[in-house]
C-alpha positions in Angstrom: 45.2 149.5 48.5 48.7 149.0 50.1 49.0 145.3 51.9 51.2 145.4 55.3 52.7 142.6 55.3 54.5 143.4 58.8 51.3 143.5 60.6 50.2 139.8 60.1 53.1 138.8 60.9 53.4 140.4 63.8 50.3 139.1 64.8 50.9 135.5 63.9 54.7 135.2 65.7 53.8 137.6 68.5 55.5 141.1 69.5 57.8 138.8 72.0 59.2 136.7 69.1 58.2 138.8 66.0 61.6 140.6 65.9 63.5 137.8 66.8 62.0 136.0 63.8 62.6 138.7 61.6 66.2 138.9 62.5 66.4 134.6 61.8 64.8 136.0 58.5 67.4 138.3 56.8 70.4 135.8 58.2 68.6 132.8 56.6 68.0 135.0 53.0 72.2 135.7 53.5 72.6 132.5 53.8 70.8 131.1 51.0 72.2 133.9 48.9 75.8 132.7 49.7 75.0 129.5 49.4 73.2 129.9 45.7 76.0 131.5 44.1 78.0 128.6 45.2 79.9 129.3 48.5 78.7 126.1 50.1 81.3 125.8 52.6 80.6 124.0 56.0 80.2 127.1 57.7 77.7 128.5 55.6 75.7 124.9 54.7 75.8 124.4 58.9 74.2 127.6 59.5 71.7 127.6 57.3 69.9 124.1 57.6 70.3 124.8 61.4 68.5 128.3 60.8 65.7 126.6 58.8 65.1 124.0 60.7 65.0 126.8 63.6 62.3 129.3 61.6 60.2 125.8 60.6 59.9 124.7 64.2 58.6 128.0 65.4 56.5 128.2 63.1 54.8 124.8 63.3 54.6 126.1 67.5 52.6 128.9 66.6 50.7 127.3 64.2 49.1 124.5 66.8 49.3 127.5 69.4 46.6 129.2 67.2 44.7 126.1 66.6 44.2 125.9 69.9 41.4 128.4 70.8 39.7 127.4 67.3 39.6 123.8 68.3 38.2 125.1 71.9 35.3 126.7 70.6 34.4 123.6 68.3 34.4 121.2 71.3 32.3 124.3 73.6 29.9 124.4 70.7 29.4 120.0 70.3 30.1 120.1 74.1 32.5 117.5 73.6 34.5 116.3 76.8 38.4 117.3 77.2 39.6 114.4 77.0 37.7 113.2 73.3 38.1 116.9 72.4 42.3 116.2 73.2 42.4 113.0 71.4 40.6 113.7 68.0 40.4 118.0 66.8 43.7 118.4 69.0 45.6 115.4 67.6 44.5 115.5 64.2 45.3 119.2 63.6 48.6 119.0 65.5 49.6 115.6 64.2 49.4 117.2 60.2 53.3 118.1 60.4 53.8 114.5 60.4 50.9 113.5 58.1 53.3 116.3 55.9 56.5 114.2 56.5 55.2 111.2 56.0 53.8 112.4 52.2 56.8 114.1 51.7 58.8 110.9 52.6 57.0 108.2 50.7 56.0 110.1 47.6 58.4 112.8 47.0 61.6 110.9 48.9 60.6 107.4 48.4 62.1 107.3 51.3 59.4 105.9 53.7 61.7 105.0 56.3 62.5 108.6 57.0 58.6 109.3 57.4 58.4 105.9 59.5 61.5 107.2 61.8 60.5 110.7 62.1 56.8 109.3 63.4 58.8 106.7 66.1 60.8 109.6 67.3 58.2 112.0 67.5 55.6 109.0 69.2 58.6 108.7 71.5 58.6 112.3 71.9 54.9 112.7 72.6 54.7 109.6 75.5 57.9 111.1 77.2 58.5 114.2 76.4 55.4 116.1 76.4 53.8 114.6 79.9 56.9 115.4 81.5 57.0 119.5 80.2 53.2 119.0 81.5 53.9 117.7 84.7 56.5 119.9 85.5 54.5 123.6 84.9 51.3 122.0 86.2 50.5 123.8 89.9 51.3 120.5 91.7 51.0 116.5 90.7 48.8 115.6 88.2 46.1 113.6 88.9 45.1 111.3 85.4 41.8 109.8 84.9 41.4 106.3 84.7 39.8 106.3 81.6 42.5 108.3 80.0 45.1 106.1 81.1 43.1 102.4 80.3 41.3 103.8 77.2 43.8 105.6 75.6 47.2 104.3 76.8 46.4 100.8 76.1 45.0 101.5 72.8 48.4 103.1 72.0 50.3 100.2 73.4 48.0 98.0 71.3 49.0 100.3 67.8 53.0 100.4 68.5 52.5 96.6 69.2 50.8 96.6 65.5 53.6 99.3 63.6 56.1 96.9 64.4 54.7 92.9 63.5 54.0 95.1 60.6 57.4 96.1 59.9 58.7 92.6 60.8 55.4 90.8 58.6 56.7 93.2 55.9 60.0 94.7 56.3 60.7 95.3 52.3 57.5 97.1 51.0 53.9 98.1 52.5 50.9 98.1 50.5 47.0 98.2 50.5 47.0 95.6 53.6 49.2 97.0 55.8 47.4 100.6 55.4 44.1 99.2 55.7 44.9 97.6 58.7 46.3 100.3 60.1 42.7 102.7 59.2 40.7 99.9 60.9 42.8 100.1 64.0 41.8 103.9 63.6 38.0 103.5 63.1 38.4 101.0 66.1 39.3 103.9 68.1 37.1 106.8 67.3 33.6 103.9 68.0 35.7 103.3 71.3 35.5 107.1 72.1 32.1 107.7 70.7 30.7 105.1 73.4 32.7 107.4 76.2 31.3 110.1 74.5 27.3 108.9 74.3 28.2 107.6 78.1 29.4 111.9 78.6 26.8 113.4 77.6 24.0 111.2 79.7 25.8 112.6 82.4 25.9 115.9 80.8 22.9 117.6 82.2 24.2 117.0 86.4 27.3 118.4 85.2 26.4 121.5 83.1 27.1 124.6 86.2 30.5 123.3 86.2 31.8 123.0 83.1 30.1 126.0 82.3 32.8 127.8 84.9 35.4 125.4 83.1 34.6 126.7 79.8 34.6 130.6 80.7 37.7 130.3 82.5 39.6 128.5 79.7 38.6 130.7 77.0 39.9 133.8 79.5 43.2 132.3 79.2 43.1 131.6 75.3 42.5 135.0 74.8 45.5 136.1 76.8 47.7 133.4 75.1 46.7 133.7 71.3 44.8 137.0 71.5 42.2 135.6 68.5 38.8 136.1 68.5 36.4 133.1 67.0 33.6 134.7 66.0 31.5 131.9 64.5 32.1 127.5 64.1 32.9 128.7 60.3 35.3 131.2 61.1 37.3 128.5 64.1 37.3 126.0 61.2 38.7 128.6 58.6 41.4 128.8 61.2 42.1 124.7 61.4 42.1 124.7 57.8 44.6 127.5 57.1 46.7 126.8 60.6 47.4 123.0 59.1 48.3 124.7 56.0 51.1 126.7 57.7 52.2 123.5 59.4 52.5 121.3 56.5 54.4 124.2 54.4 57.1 124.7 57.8 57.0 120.4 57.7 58.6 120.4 54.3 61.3 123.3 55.0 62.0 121.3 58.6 62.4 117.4 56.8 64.5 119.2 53.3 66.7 120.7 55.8 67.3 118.0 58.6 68.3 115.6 55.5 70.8 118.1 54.7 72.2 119.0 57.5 72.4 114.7 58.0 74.4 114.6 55.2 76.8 117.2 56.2 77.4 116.1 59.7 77.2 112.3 58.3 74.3 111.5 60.3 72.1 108.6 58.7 68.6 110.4 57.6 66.3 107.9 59.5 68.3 109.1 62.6 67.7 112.5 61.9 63.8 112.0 61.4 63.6 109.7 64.7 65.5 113.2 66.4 65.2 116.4 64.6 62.1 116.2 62.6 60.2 114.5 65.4 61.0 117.0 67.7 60.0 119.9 65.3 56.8 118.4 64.2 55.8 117.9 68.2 56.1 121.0 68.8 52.0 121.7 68.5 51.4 118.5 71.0 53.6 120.5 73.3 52.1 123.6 73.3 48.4 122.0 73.5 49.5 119.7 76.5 51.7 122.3 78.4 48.4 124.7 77.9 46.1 122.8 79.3 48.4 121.1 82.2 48.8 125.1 83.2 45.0 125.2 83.1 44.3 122.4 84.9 42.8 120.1 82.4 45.5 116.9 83.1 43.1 114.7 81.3 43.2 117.3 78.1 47.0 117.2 78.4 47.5 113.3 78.4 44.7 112.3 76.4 46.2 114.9 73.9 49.8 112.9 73.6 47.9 109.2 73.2 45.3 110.5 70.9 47.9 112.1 68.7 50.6 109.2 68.6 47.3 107.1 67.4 46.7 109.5 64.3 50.6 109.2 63.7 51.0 105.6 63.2 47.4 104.5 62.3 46.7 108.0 59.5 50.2 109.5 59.0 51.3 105.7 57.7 48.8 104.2 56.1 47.2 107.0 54.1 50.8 108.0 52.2 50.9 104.7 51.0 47.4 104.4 50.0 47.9 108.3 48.0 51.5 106.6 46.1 49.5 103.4 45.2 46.8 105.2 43.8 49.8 107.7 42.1 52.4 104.9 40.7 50.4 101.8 41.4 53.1 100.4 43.2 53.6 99.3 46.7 55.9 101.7 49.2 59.5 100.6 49.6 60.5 100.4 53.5 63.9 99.7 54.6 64.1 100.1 58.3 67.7 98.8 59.2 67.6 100.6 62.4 64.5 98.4 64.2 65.7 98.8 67.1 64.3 102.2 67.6 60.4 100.3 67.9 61.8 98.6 70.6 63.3 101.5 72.3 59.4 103.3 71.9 57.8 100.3 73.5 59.7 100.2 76.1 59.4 103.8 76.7 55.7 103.3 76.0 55.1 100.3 78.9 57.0 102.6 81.3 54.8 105.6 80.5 52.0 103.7 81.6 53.5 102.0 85.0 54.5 105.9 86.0 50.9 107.5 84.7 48.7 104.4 86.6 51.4 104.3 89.7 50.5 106.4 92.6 46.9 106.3 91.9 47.2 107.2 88.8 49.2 110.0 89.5 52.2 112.5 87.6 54.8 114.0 89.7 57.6 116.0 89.3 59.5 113.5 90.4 58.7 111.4 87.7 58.3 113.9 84.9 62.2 114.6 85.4 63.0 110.7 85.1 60.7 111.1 81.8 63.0 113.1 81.0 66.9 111.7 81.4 65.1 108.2 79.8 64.8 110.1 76.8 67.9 111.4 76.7 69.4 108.5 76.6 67.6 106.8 74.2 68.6 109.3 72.1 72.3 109.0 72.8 71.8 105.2 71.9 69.8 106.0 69.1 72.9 108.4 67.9 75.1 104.7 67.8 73.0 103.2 65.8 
């Protein structure tokens, strides 16, 4: 039986991108060639860690862009709300490219700065970032729950506040305390949304007609955007499973060649996680949030960027360092020289929420574009570091 391996691929990447991927293909296998046999000249090197890191972030895009309509049937089947849905399936599966980085970094590095880095960046990503690419292809200003912005905002503020007494408690090595701390902060979180949840689905039965027309529609546009059919709550979770798969495979190719190209262009690696690696692993939060901003579902779209900046620093942290004590039986190294970057995300953070409860708790365009430019320049002063 002959296998076409063409077709799947087509499928996966899409006929818009497929042949532009291809193409990225054959000049990363002439690269690599050229660079095997020893020609590892700057031109060469520069091209192909810049190719890499290219094919890895589009892949890790697609990858959440598939999970998508798989995590939409689980939540249609439990009837879970958007914004729960958003902040648990959505942020788990699309937070596993830094779940990747981080094991990568602490077990196979020992590098657990680089893991800590790329998850401040990509935190810093997420809160600026990602709500302002919502904002700005939503149909007009967003209007933000309260619930999202008190419950799940503050409960972020609360975890950056924790990441960094921890890194000043412990700035030379983590252990079994900090990590357990960091889970129980976790658990904290999923009781808090359970109660909104139990308080959901009381309310459940007044609201069914609606979010019956809520559902259809936003399945309609899955279809158009993914074009996969779930047929069963097996067959959607077959699809998580082998999605985070993909993502954690394109999370090792993105953080092997950021490091490298650091080292060529002399760039410190912790800086390179904090900008290149976080950006590539956010990619799935973006495409989740942008999705469901287009669709209307602003709670979805927020909730989304909190939920999954939780799962970073409270899972993607604490549960490398539990998997290397359990492997060497020592504690993690962290040497974080560059702290300032913590205090760069909480400051970005506390402005997030002043511009998402301003206004009556309402997004602009306005503000989505000053989103923007602050992150651009704390990237610039990140870059001095």
């Amino acid at each position: 039986m002959n296998f076409n391996l063409v077709q799947p691929l087509r499928f996966f990447f899409g006929g818009g991108i497929y042949h532009h991927v291809a193409n990225l293909t054959v000049v990363i296998m002439a690269l690599a060639i050229l660079y095997l046999v020893g020609l590892k000249i700057w031109p060469v090197s520069f091209l192909l860690w810049v190719s890499l890191i290219v094919f890895a972030s589009i892949t890790i895009w697609r990858a959440g862009d598939f999970f998508q309509p798989a995590a939409d049937y689980v939540q249609e089947k439990h009837k879970l709300p958007e914004s729960i849905k958003a902040a648990v399936i959505d942020a788990i599966a699309s937070s596993f490219p830094e779940f990747c980085v981080a094991v990568i970094a602490v077990i196979l590095l020992g590098r657990a700065e680089v893991g800590i880095s790329s998850i401040v960046g990509s935190a810093l990503y997420n809160v600026l970032i990602i709500p302002a690419a919502a904002g700005l292809v939503a149909k007009g200003p967003m209007k933000i729950g309260k619930e999202v912005v008190w419950r799940d905002s503050l409960m972020y503020f609360g975890v950056v506040i924790l990441l960094l007494v921890a890194l000043l408690a412990f700035p030379n090595a983590w252990g079994f305390g900090v990590a357990a701390l960091f889970i129980l902060s976790y658990v904290g979180y999923i009781f808090w949304l359970n109660f909104d949840y139990r308080k959901h689905k009381r309310n459940l039965a007044s609201e069914d007609t609606d979010m019956s027309v809520s559902e259809d529609t936003g399945a309609s546009n899955e279809g158009e955007e993914s074009e996969l059919e779930i047929r069963d709550e097996s067959h959607a979770w077959k699809w998580v499973l082998g999605m985070m798969l993909v993502m954690g495979l394109a999370s090792h190719i993105l953080v092997e060649a950021s490091i490298q190209l650091g080292d060529l262009l002399g760039i410190d690696a912790v800086i390179m996680g904090f900008i290149v690696i976080a950006a590539g692993t956010s990619v799935p939060d973006t495409v989740l949030s942008v999705l469901s901003a287009k669709r209307g579902n602003y709670d979805a779209a927020i909730s989304n960027v909190f939920g999954s900046n939780i799962f970073d620093i409270c899972i993607c942290l604490s549960v490398p360092i539990l998997l290397a004590l359990v492997l060497t039986g020592a504690v993690t190294p962290v040497n974080l020289p560059q702290i300032e970057l913590v205090y760069m995300l909480i400051g970005a953070t506390a402005l997030a929420i002043y511009l998402f409860w301003s206004d009556n708790y309402t997004l602009t365009k306005t503000k989505s574009t000053i989103m923007f430019g602050i992150y651009l320049l704390i990237i610039l002063v990140a870059m001095a570091l």
